[in-house]
Structures are given as C-alpha cells and as structure tokens.
C-alpha positions in Angstrom: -73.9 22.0 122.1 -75.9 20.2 124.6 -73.3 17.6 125.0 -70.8 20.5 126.3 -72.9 21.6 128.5 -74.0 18.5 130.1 -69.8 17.7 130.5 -69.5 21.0 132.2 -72.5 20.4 134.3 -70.8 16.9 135.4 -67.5 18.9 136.0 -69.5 20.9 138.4 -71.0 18.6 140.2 -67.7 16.6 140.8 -65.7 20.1 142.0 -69.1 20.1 144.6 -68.7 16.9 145.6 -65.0 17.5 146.1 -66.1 20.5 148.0 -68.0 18.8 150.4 -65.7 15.8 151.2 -63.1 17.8 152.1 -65.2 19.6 155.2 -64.3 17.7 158.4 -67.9 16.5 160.2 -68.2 15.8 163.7 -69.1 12.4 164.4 -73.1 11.4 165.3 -73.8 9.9 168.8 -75.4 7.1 168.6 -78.3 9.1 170.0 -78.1 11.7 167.5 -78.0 8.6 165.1 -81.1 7.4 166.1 -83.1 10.4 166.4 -82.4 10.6 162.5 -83.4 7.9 161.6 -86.7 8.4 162.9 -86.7 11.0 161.7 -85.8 9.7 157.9 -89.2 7.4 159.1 -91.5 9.7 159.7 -91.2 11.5 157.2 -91.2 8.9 154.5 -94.1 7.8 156.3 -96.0 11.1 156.0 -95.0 11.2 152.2 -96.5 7.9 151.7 -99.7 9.0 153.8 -99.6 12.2 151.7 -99.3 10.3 148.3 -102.5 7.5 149.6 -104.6 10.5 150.1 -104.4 12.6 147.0 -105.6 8.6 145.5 -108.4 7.9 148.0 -112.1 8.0 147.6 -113.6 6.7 150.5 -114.5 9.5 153.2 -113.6 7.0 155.9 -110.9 6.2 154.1 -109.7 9.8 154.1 -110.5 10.8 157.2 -108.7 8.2 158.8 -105.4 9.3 156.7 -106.0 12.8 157.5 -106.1 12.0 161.4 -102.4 10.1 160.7 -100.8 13.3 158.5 -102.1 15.0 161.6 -99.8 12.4 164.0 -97.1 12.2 161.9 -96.8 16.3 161.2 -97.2 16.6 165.2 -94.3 13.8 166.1 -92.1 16.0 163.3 -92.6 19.1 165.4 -91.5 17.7 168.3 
C-alpha cells in the first residue's frame, strides 16, 4: 500500500513540475540577478549565525552573534 502511494505521490510531483515549466518567466536583469544573490547570502548567513547561537556558551560569544542576527535581519529589511 505504501508503495502506491509513494508512485502516486511521484506522479504528482512530476504533473507540478510540468506545471511549472510550462509558465513563461521574464528574464532577470543582471541587476535583479544580483540583488538575489545577496540576497540567497544573507540569508544563509543569518541561518548559519542563527544555528552558531542556539550551540554557544560564551556570553561574549553570544552577544557578539546576536549584534550580527541584528545586521543581517536589518540588511534583509532593506
């Protein structure tokens, strides 16, 4: 039984996929290009600050990650 419904499951996600491919997209600008990929790096970065604090012990230590979340969540507003 589970093996059906994990086939029908992969159906599904192919039909999506097929979905998706066939709406046109407009081209990025090379600007707009840019922009997400700093995007895509800041917030990696604030998962990996995110991920460092939950493990540190040191108050220093913490503070100082706290004051880069901080940065990082401010530069995502923008």
């Amino acid at each position: 039984m589970a093996r059906g419904f994990e086939s029908k499951d992969v159906e599904f996600q192919q039909a999506e996929a097929a979905d998706r491919s066939q709406i046109p997209r407009r081209s990025l600008t090379p600007a707009e290009r840019e922009h997400a990929a700093q995007r895509r790096s800041v917030e990696l970065a604030l998962t990996q600050a995110r991920c460092d604090l939950a493990a540190a012990t040191s108050p220093i230590h913490r503070h100082m990650l706290e004051q880069g979340i901080a940065e990082l969540e401010r530069q995502l507003a923008q």
